[in-house]
C-alpha positions in Angstrom: -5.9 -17.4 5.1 -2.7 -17.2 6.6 -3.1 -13.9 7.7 -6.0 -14.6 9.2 -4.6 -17.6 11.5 -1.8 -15.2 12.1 -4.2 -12.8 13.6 -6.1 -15.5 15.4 -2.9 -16.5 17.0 -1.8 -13.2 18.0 -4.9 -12.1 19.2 -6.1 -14.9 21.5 -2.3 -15.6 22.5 -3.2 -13.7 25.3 -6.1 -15.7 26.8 -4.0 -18.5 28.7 -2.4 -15.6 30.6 -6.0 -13.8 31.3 -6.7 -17.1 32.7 -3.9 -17.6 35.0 -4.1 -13.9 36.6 -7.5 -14.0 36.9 -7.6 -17.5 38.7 -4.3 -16.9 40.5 -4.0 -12.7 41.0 -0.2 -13.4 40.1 1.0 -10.4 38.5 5.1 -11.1 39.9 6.4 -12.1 37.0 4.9 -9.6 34.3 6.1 -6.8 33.3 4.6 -3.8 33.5 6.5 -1.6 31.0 5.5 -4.4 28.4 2.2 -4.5 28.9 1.8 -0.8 29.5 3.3 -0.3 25.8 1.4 -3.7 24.4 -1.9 -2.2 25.4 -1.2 1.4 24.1 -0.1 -0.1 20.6 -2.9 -2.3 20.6 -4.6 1.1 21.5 -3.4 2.8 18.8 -4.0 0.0 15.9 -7.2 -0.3 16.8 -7.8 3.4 16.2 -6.1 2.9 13.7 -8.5 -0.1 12.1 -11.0 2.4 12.9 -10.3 5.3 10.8 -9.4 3.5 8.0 -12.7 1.1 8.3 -11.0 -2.2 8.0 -12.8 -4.3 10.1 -10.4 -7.6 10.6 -8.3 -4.8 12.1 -10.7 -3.4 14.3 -11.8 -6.7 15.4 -8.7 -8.6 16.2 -7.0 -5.5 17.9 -10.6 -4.7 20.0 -10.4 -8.4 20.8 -6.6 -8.1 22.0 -7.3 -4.3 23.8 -9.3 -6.4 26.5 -7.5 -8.9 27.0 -4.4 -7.4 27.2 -6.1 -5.0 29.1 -7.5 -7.5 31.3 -4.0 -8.5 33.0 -3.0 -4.7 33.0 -5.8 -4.1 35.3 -5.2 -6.9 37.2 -0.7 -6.0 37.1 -2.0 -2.6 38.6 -4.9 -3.8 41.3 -2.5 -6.8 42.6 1.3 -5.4 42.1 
């Protein structure tokens, strides 16, 4: 249970920023070394999930690939 909240937290921690740079197209203020290396570890764990068939794994870290992916492509469109 607890890891499960803990993933639950982690993974849709990113949504109120999705929001924001999606209604907004502020990027300013984020960094794009840190989400650069977020989404390639988030990348890699999920490949990660993948190969060893767990699927909480795969699905909380495919979850987090597009959002955190999400304000990447928006960092890179709007910087």
């Amino acid at each position: 249970m607890i890891g499960f909240v803990a993933a639950c937290l982690t993974t849709f921690g990113f949504v109120p920023q999705v929001i924001k740079v999606i209604r907004t197209k502020d990027t300013e203020a984020i960094s794009l070394g840190m989400y650069s290396m977020s989404v390639t570890g988030i990348g890699l764990w999920l490949v990660h999930g993948v190969m060893i068939g767990d699927i909480p794994l795969i699905l909380a870290n495919g979850i987090s690939l597009i959002l955190s992916g999400t304000i990447l492509v928006y960092k890179l469109k709007y910087h």
